[in-house]
N, CA, C and O atoms as a GROMACS GRO file, in nm:
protein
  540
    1UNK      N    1   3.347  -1.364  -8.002
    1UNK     CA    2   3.365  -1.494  -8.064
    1UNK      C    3   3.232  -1.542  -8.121
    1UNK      O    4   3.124  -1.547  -8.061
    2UNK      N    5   3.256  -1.572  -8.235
    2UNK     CA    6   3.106  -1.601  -8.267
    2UNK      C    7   3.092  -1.783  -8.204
    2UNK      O    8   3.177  -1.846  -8.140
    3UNK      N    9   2.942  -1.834  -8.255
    3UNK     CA   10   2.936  -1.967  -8.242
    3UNK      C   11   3.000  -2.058  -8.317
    3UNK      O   12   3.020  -2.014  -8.431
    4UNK      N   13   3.041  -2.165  -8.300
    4UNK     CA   14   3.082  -2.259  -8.376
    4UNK      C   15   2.967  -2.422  -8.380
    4UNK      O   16   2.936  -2.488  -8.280
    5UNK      N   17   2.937  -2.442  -8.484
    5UNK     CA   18   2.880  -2.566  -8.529
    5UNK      C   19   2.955  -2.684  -8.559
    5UNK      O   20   3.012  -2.700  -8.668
    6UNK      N   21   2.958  -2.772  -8.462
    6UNK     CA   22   3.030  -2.887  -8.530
    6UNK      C   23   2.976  -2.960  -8.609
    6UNK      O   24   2.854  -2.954  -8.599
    7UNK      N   25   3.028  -3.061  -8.722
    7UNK     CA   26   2.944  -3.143  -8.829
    7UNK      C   27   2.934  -3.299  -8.723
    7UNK      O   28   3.005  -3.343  -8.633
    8UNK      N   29   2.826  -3.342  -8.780
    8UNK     CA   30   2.869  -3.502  -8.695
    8UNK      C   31   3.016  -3.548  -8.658
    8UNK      O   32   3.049  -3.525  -8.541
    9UNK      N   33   3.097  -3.600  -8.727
    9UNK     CA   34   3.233  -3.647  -8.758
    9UNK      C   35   3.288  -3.515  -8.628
    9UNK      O   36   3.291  -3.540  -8.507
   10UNK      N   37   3.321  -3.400  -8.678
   10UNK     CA   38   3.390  -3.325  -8.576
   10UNK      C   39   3.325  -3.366  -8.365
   10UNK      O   40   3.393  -3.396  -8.267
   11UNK      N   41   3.230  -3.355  -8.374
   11UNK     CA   42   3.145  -3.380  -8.233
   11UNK      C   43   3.150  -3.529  -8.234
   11UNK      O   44   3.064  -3.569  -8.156
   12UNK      N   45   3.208  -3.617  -8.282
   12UNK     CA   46   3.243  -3.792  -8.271
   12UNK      C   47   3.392  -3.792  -8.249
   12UNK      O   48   3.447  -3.880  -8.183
   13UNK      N   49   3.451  -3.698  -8.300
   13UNK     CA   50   3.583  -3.680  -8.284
   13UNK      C   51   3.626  -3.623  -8.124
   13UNK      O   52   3.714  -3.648  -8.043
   14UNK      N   53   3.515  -3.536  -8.132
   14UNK     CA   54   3.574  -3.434  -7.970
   14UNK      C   55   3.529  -3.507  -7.888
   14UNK      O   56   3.561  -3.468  -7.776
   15UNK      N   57   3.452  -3.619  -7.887
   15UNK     CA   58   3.396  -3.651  -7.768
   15UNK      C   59   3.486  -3.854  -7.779
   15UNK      O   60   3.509  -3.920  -7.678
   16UNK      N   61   3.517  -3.908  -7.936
   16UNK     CA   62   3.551  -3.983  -7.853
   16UNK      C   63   3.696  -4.042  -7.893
   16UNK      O   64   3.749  -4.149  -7.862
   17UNK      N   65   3.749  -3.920  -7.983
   17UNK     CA   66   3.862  -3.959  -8.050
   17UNK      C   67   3.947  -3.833  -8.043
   17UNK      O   68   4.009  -3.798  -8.144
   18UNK      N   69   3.956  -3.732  -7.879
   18UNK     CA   70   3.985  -3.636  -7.921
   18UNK      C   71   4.165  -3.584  -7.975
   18UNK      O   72   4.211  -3.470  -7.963
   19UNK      N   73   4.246  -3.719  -8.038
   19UNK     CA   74   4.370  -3.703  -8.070
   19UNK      C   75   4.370  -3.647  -8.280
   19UNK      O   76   4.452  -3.607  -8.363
   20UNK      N   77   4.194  -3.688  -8.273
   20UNK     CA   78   4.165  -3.608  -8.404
   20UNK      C   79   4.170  -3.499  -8.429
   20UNK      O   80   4.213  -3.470  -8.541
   21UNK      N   81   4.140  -3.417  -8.361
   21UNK     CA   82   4.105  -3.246  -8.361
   21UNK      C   83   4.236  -3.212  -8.364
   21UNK      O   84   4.331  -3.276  -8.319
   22UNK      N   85   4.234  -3.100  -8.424
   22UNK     CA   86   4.365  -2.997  -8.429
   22UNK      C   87   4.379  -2.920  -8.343
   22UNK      O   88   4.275  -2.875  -8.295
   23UNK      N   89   4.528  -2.864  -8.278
   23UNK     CA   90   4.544  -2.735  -8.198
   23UNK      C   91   4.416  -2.611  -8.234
   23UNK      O   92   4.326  -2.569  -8.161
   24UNK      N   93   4.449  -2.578  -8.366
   24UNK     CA   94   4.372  -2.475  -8.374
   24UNK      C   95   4.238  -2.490  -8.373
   24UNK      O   96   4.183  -2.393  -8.321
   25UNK      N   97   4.154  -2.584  -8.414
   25UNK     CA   98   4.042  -2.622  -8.398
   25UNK      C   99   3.990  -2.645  -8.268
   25UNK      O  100   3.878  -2.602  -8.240
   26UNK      N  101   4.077  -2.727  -8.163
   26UNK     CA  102   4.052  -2.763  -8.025
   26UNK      C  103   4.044  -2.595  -7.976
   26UNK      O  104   3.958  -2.587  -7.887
   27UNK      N  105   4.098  -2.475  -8.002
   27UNK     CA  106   4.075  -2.363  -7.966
   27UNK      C  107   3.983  -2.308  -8.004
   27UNK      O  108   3.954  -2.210  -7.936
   28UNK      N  109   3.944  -2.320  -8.055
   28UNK     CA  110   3.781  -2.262  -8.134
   28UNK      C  111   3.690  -2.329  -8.046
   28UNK      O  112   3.627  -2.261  -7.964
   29UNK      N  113   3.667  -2.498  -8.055
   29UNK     CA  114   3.594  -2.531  -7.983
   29UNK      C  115   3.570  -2.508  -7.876
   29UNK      O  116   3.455  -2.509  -7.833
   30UNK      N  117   3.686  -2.476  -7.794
   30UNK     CA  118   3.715  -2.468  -7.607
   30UNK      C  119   3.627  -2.328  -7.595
   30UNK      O  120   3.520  -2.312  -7.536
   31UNK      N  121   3.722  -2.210  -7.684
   31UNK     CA  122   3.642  -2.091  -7.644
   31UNK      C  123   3.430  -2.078  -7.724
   31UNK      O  124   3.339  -2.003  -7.688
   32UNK      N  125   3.431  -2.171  -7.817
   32UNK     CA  126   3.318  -2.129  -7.809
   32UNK      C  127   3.201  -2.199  -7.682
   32UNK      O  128   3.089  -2.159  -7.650
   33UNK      N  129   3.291  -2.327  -7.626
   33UNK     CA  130   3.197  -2.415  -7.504
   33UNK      C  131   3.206  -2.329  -7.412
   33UNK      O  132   3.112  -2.331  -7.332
   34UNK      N  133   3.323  -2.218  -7.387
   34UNK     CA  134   3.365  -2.136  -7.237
   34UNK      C  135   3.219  -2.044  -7.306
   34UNK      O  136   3.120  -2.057  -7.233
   35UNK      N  137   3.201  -1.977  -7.402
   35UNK     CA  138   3.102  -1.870  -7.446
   35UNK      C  139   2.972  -1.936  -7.455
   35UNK      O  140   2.890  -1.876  -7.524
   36UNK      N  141   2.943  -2.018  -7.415
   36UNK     CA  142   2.827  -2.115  -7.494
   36UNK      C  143   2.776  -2.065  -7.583
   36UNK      O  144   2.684  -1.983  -7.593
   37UNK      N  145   2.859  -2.134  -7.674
   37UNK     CA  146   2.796  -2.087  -7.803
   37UNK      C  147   2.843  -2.199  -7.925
   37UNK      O  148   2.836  -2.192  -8.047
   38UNK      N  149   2.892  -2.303  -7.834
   38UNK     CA  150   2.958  -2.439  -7.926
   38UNK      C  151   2.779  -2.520  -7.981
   38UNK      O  152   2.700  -2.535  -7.888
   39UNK      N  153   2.755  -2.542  -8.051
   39UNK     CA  154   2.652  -2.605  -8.084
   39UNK      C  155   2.672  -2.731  -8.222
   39UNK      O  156   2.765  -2.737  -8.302
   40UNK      N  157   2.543  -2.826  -8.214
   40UNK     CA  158   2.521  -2.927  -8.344
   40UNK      C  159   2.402  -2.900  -8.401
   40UNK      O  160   2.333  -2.814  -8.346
   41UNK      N  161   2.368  -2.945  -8.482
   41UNK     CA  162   2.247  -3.015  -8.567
   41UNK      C  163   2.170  -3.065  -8.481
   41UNK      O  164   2.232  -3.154  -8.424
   42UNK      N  165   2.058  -3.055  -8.437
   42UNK     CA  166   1.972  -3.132  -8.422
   42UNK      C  167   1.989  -3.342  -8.515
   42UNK      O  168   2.022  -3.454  -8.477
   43UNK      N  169   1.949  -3.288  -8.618
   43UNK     CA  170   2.009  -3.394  -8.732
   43UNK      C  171   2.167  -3.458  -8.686
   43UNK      O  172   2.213  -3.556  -8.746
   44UNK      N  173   2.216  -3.414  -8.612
   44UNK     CA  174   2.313  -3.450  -8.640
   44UNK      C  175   2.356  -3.584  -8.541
   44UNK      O  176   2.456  -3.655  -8.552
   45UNK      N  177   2.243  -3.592  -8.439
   45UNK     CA  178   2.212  -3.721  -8.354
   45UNK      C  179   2.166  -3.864  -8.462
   45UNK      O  180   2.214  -3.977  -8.462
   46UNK      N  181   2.090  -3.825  -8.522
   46UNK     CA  182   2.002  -3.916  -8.616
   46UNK      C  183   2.131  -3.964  -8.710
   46UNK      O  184   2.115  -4.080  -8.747
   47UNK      N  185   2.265  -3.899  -8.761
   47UNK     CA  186   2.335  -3.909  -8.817
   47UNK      C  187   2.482  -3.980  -8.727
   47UNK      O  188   2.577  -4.052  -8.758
   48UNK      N  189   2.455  -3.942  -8.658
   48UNK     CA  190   2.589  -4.024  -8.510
   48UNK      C  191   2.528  -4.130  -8.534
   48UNK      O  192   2.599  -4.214  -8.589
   49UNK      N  193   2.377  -4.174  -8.505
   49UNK     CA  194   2.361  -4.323  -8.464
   49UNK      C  195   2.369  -4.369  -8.592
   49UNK      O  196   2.363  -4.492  -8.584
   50UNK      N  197   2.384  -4.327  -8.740
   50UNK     CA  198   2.366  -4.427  -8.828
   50UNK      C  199   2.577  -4.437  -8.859
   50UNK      O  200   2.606  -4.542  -8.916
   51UNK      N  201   2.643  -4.388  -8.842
   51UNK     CA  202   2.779  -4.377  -8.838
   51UNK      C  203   2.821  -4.443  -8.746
   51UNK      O  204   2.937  -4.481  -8.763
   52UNK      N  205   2.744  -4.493  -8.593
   52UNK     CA  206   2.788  -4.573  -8.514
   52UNK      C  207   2.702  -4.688  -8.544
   52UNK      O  208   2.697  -4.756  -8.442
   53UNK      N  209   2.649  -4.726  -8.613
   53UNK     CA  210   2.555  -4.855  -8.683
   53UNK      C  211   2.640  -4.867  -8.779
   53UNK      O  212   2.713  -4.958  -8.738
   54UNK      N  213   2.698  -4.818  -8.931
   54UNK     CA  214   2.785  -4.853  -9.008
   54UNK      C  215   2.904  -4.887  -8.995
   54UNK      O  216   2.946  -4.969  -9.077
   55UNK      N  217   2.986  -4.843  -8.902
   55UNK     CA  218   3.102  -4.866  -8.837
   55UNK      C  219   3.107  -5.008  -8.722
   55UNK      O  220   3.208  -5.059  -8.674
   56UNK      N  221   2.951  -5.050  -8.696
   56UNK     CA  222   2.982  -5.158  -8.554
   56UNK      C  223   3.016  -5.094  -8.466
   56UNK      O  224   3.049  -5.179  -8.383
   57UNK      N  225   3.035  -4.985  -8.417
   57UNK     CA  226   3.111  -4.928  -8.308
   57UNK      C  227   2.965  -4.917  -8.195
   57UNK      O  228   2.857  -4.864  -8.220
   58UNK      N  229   3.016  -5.001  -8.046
   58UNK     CA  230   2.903  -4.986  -7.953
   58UNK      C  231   2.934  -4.852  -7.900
   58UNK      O  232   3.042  -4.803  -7.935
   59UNK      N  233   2.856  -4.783  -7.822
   59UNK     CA  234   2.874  -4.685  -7.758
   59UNK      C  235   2.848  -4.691  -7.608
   59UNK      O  236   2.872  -4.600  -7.530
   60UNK      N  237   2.786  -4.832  -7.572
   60UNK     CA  238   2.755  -4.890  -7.428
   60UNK      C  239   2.622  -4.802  -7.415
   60UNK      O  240   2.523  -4.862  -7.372
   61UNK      N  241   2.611  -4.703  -7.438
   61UNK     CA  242   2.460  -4.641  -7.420
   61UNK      C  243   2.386  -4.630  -7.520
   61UNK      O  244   2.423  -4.657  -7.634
   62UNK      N  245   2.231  -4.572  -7.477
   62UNK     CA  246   2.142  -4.562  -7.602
   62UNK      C  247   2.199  -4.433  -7.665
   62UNK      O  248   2.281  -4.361  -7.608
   63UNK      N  249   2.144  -4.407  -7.799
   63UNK     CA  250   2.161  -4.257  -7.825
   63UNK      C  251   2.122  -4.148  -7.765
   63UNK      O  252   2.188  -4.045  -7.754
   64UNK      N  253   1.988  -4.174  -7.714
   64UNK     CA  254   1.933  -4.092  -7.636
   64UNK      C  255   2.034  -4.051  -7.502
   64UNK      O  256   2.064  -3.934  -7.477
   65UNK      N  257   2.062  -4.123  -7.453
   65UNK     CA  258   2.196  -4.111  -7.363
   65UNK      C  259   2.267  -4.057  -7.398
   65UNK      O  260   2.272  -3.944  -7.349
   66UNK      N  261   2.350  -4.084  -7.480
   66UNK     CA  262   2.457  -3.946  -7.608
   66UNK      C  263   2.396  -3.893  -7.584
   66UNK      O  264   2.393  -3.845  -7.471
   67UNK      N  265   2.300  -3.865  -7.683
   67UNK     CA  266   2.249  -3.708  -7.668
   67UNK      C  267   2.251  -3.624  -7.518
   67UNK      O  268   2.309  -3.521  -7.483
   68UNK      N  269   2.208  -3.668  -7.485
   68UNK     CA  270   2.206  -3.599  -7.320
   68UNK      C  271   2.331  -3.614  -7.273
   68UNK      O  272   2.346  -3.520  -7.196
   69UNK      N  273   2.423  -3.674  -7.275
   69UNK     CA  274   2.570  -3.655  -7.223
   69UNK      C  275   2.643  -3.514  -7.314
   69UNK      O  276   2.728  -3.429  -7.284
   70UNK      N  277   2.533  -3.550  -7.480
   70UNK     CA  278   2.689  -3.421  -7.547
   70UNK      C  279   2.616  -3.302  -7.472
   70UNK      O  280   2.685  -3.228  -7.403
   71UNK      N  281   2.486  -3.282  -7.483
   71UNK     CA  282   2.400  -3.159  -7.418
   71UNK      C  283   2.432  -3.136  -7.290
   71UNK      O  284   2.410  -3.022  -7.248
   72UNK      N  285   2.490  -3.238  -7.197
   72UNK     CA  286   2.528  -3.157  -7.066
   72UNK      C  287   2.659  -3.118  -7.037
   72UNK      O  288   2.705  -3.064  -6.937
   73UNK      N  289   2.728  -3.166  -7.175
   73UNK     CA  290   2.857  -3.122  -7.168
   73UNK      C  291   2.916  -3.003  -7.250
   73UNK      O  292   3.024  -2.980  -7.305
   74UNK      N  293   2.793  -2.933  -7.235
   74UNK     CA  294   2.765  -2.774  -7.310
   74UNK      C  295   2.816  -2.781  -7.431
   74UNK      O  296   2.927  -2.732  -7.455
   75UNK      N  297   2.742  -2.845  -7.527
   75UNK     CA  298   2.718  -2.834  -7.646
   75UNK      C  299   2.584  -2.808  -7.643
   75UNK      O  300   2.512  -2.891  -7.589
   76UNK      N  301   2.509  -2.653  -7.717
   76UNK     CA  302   2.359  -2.667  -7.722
   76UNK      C  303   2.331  -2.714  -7.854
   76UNK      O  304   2.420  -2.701  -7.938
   77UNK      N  305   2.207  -2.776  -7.891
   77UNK     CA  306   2.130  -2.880  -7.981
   77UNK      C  307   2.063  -2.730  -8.031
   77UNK      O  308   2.006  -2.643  -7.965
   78UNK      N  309   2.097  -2.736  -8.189
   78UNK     CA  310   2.018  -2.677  -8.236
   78UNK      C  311   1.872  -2.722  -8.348
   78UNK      O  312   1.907  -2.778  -8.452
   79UNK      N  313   1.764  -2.707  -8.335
   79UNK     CA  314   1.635  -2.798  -8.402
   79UNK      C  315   1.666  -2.671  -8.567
   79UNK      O  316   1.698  -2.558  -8.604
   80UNK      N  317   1.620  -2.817  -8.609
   80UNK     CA  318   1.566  -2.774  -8.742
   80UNK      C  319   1.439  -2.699  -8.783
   80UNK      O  320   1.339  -2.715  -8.714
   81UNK      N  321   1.434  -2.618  -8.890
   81UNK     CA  322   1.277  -2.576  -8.899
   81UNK      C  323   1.249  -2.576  -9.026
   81UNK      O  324   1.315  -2.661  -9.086
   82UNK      N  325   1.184  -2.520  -9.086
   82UNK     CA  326   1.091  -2.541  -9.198
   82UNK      C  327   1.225  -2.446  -9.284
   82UNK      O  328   1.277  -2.501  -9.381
   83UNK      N  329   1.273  -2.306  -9.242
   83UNK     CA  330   1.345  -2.184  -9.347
   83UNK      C  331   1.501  -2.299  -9.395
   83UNK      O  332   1.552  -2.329  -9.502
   84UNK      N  333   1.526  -2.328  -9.270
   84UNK     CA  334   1.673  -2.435  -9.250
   84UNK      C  335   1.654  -2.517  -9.398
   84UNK      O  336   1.717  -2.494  -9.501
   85UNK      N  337   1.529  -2.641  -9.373
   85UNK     CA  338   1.506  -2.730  -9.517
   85UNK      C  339   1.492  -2.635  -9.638
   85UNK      O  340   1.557  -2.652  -9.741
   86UNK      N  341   1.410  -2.543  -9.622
   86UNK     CA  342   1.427  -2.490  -9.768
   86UNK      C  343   1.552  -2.417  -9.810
   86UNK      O  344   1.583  -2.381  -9.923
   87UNK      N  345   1.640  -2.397  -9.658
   87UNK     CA  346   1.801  -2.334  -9.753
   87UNK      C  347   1.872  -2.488  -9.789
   87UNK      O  348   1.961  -2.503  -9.873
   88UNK      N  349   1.831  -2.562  -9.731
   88UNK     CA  350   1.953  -2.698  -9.779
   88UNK      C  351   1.915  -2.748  -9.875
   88UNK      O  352   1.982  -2.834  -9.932
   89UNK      N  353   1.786  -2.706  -9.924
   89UNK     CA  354   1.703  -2.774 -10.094
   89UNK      C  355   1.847  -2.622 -10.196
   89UNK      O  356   1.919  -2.640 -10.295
   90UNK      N  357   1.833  -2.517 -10.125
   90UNK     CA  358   1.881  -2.421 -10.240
   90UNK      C  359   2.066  -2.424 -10.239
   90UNK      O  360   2.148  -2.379 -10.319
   91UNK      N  361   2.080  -2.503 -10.104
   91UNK     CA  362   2.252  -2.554 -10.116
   91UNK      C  363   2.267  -2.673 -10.194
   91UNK      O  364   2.367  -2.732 -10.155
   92UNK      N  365   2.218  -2.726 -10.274
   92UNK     CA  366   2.216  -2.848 -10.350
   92UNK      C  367   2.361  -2.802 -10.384
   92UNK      O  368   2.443  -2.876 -10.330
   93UNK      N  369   2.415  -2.703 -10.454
   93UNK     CA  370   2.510  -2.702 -10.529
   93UNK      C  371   2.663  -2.668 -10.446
   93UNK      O  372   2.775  -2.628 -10.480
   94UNK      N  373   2.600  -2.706 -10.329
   94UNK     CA  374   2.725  -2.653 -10.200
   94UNK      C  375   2.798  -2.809 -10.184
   94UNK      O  376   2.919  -2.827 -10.199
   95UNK      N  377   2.713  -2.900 -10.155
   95UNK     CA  378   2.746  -3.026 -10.122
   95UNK      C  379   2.630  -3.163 -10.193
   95UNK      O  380   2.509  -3.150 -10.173
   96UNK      N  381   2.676  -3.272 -10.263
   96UNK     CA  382   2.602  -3.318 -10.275
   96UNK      C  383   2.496  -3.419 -10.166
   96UNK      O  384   2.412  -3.506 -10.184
   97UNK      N  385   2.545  -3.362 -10.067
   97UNK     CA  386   2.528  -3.484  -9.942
   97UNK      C  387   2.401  -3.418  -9.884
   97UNK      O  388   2.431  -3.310  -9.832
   98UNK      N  389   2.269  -3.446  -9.874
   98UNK     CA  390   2.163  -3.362  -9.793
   98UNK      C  391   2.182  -3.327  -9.638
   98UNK      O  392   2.141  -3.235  -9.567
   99UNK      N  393   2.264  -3.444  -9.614
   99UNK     CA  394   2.267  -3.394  -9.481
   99UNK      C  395   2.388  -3.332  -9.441
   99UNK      O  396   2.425  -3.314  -9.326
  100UNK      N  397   2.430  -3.310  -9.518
  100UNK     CA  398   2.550  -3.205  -9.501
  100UNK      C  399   2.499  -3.090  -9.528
  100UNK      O  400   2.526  -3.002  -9.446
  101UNK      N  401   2.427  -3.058  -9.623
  101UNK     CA  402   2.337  -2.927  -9.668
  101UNK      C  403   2.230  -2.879  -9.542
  101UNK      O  404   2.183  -2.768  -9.516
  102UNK      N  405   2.213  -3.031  -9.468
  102UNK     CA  406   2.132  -2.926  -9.351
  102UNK      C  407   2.172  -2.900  -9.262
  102UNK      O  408   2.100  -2.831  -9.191
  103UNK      N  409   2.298  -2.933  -9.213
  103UNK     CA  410   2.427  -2.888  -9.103
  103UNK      C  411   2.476  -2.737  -9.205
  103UNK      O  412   2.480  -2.619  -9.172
  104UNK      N  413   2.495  -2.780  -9.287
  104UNK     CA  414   2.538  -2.578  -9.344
  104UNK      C  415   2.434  -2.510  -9.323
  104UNK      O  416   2.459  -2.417  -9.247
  105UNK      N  417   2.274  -2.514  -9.371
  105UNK     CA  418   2.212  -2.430  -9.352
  105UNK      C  419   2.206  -2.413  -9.176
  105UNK      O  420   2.229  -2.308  -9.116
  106UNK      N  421   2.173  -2.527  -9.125
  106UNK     CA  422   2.188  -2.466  -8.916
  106UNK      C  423   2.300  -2.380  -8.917
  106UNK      O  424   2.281  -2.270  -8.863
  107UNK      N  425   2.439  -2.407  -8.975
  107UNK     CA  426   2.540  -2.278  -8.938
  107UNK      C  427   2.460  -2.161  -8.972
  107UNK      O  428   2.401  -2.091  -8.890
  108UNK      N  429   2.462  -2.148  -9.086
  108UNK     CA  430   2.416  -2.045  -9.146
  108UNK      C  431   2.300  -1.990  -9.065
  108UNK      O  432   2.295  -1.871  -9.033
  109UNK      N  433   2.210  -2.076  -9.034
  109UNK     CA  434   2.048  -2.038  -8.917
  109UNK      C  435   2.130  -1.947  -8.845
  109UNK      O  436   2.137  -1.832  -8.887
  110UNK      N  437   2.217  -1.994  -8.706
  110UNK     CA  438   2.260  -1.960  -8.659
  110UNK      C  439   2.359  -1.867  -8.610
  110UNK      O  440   2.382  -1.820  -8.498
  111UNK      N  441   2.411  -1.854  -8.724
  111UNK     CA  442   2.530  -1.738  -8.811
  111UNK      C  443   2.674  -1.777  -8.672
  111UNK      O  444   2.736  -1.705  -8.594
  112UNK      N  445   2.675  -1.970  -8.709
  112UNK     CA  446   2.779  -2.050  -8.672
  112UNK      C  447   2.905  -2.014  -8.738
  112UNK      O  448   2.881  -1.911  -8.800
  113UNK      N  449   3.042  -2.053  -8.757
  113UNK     CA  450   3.125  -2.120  -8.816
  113UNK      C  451   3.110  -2.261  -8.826
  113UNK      O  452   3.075  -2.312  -8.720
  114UNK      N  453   3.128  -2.344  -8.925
  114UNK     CA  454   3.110  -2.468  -8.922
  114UNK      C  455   3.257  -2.521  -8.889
  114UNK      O  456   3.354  -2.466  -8.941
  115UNK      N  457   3.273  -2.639  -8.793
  115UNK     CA  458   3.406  -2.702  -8.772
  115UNK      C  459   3.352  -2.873  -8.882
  115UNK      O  460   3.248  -2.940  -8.883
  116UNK      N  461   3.462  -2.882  -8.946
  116UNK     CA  462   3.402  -3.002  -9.024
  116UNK      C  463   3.580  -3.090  -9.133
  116UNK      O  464   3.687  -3.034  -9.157
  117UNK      N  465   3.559  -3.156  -9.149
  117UNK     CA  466   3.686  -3.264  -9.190
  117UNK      C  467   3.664  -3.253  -9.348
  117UNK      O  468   3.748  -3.259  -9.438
  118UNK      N  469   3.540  -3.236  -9.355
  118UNK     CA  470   3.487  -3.228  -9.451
  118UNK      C  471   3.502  -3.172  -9.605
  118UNK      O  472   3.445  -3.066  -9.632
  119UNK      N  473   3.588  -3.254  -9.720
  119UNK     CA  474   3.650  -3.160  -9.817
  119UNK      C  475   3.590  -3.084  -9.895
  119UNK      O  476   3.630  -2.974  -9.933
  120UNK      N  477   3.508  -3.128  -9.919
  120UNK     CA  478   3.318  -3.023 -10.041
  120UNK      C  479   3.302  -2.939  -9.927
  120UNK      O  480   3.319  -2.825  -9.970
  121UNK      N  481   3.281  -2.933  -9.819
  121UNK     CA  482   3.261  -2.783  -9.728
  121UNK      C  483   3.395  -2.695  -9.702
  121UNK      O  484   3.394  -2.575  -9.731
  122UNK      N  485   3.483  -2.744  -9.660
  122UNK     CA  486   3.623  -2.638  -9.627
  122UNK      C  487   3.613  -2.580  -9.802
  122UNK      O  488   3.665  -2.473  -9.772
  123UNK      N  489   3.595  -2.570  -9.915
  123UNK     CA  490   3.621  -2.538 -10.027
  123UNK      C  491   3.488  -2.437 -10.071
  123UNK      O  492   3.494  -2.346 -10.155
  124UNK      N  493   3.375  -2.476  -9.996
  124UNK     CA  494   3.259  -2.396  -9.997
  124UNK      C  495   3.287  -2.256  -9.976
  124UNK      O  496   3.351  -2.237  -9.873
  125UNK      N  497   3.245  -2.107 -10.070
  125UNK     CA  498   3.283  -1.982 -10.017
  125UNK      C  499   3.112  -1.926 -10.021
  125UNK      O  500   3.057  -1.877 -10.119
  126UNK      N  501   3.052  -1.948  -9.892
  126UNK     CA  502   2.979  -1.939  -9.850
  126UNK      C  503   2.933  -1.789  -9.742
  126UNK      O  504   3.015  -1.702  -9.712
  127UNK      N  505   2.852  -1.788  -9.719
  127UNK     CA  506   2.842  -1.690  -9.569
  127UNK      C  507   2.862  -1.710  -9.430
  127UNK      O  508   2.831  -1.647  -9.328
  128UNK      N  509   2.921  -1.811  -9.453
  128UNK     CA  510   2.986  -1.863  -9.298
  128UNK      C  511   3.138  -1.926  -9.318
  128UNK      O  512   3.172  -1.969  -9.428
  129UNK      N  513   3.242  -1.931  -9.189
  129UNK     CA  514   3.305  -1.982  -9.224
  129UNK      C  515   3.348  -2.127  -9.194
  129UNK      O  516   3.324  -2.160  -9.077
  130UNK      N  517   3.397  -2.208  -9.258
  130UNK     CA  518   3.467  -2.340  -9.254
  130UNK      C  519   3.540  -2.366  -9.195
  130UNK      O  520   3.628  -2.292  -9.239
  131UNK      N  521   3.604  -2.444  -9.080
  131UNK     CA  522   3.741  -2.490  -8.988
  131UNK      C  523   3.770  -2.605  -9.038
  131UNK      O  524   3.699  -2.706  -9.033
  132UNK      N  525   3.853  -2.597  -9.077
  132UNK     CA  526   3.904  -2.762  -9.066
  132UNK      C  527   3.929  -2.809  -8.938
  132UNK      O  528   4.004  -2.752  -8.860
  133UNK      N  529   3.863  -2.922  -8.912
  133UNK     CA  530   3.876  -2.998  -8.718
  133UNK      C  531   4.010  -3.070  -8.755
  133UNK      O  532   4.021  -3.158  -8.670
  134UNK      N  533   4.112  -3.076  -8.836
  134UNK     CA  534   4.263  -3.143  -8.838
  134UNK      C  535   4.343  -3.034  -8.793
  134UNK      O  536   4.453  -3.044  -8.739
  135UNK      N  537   4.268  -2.908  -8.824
  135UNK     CA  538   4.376  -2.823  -8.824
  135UNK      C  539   4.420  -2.777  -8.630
  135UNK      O  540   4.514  -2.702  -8.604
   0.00000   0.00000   0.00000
């Protein structure tokens, strides 16, 4: 089984809306947390808290707290590096969203599947593959 990468939205979904996720998606996820090998973005914390700031939605804890709750609930955090930014400068034409371009390049780092809701990525024919988290 390879790894799976969730996008923000998918890992907000599994953790606090999980009637979002799909059968088939909730199976991907399960077996890649049993394999540890379910992982996020680094970025993709910095991007929860501004989605739970735009929305009003409290979370009763700090982020930093998230963070450490999704990390002990075997999701590993993957960091960004210097090769990651320069593939999401050369995915410009994958997504117009940067920070969507640097969640594809971490799949890609990682040689993830990306799980994502996301319609400019499920349509992406890339070197990794796409899940839809509805499905």
């Amino acid at each position: 089984m390879s790894a799976v990468l969730l996008d923000t939205q998918s890992l907000i979904w599994l953790l606090m809306k999980p009637s979002q996720i799909g059968k088939k998606a909730l199976r991907h996820i399960e077996r890649a947390r049993a394999d540890s090998t379910l992982c996020v973005s680094a970025l993709t914390f910095w991007e929860a808290g501004q989605v739970f700031d735009k929305a009003g939605q409290a979370i009763h804890v700090s982020m930093a707290e998230w963070r450490l709750a999704v990390l002990n609930s075997g999701i590993e955090e993957v960091p960004l590096n210097g090769l990651m930014a320069l593939r999401a400068e050369e995915l410009l034409g994958a997504h117009p969203d940067p920070f969507d371009r640097f969640i594809l390049a971490t799949a890609e780092a990682r040689k993830a599947s990306l799980m994502t809701s996301d319609h400019v990525l499920l349509k992406w024919r890339g070197s990794i593959r796409c899940y839809n988290v509805h499905e």
